[in-house]
N, C-alpha and C positions, 0 to 999 in steps of 0.2 A: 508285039503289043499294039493292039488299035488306039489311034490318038483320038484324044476327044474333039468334038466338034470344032473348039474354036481356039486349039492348040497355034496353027500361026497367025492368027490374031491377037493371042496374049506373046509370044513370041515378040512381034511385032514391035507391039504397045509397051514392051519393056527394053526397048532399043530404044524408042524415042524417048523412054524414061533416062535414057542414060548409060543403060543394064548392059555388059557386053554377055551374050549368049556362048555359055561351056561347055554346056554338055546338051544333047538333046536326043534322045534322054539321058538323065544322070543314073548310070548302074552301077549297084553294086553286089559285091558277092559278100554274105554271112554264112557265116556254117554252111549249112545246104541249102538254101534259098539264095535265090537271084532278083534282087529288088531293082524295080526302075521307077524311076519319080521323075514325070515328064519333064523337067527343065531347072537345069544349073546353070547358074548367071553370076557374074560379080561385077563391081564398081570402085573405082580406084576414087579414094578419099583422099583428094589434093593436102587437104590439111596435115595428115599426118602421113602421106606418102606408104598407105596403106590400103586394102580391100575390103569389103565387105563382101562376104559372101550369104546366097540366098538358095534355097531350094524351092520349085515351086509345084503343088500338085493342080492342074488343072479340072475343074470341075464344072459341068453345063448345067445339069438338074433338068438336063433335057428328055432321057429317053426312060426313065422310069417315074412312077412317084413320087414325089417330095420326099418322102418321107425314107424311101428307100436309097433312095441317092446319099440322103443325108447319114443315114445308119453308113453308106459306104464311105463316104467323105472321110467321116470322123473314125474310124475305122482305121482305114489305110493312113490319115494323118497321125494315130497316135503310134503304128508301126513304124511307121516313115521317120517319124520325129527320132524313136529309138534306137532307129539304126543309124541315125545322121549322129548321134550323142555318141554311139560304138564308133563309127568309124570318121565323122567329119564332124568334131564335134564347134567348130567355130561358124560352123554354115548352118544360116538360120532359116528353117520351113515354113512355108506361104501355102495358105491354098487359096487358089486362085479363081472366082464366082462371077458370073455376068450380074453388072449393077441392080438391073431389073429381078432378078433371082432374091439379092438382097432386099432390096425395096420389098418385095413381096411377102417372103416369109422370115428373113432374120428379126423381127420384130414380135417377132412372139417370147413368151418371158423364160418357156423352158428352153430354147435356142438361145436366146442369150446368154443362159447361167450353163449350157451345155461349152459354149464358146469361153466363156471368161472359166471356169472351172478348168477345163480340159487345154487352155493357156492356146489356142489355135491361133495363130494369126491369119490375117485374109488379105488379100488384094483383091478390088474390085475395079472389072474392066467393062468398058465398054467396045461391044466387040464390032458394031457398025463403023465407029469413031477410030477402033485399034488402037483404044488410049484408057493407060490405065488413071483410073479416077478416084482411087482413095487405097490408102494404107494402112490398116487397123492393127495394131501389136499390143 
């Protein structure tokens, strides 16, 4: 599977978050499909001597249309989400967007009601910097 553009950048940027890096990629097998969602991470929660686990799908919105990217995004995220419910169901799915991507077009009204609707969470990195720069759930 080809990684996307700024795959060890958010990598990266989620190590200095804290994030230890699990899988890369995180695959799995359902029925007869072989799913991969570029990156599984978790963090140990001193407080209660627990983990949080994440999934994360990486996305540039670089080599197609806006618009086309985005139909995949959401796409693979609501497949992604459902197989993480079948088989990880405590591991919570991020897709993963260069800030500038945001800035640009998550500001339009039917992107955001497609975002809050379809319950998508986002990380948003900056991938010069390799630091992630906001967390949206």
């Amino acid at each position: 599977m080809a990684r996307d553009l700024f795959h060890q950048e958010v990598k990266e940027a989620l190590i200095k978050d804290g994030w230890q890096v699990t899988d890369d990629p995180l695959s799995f097998k359902i029925g007869k499909m072989q799913v991969q969602i570029d990156l599984g991470a978790e963090r140990l929660i001193a407080a209660e001597k627990n983990s949080e686990r994440i999934a994360i799908e990486i996305k540039t919105f670089g080599s197609l249309s806006f618009i086309t990217a985005l139909y995949e995004a959401v796409g693979k995220y609501i497949i992604y989400r459902n197989v993480l419910k079948q088989i990880q169901p405590d591991r919570v799915l991020f897709l993963a967007l260069p800030e500038s991507i945001f800035d640009r077009f998550f500001d339009e009204s039917v992107i955001k009601e497609t975002i809050f609707e379809e319950r998508i969470n986002l990380i948003l990195y900056n991938q010069t910097d390799k630091l992630i720069t906001k967390w949206i759930k």
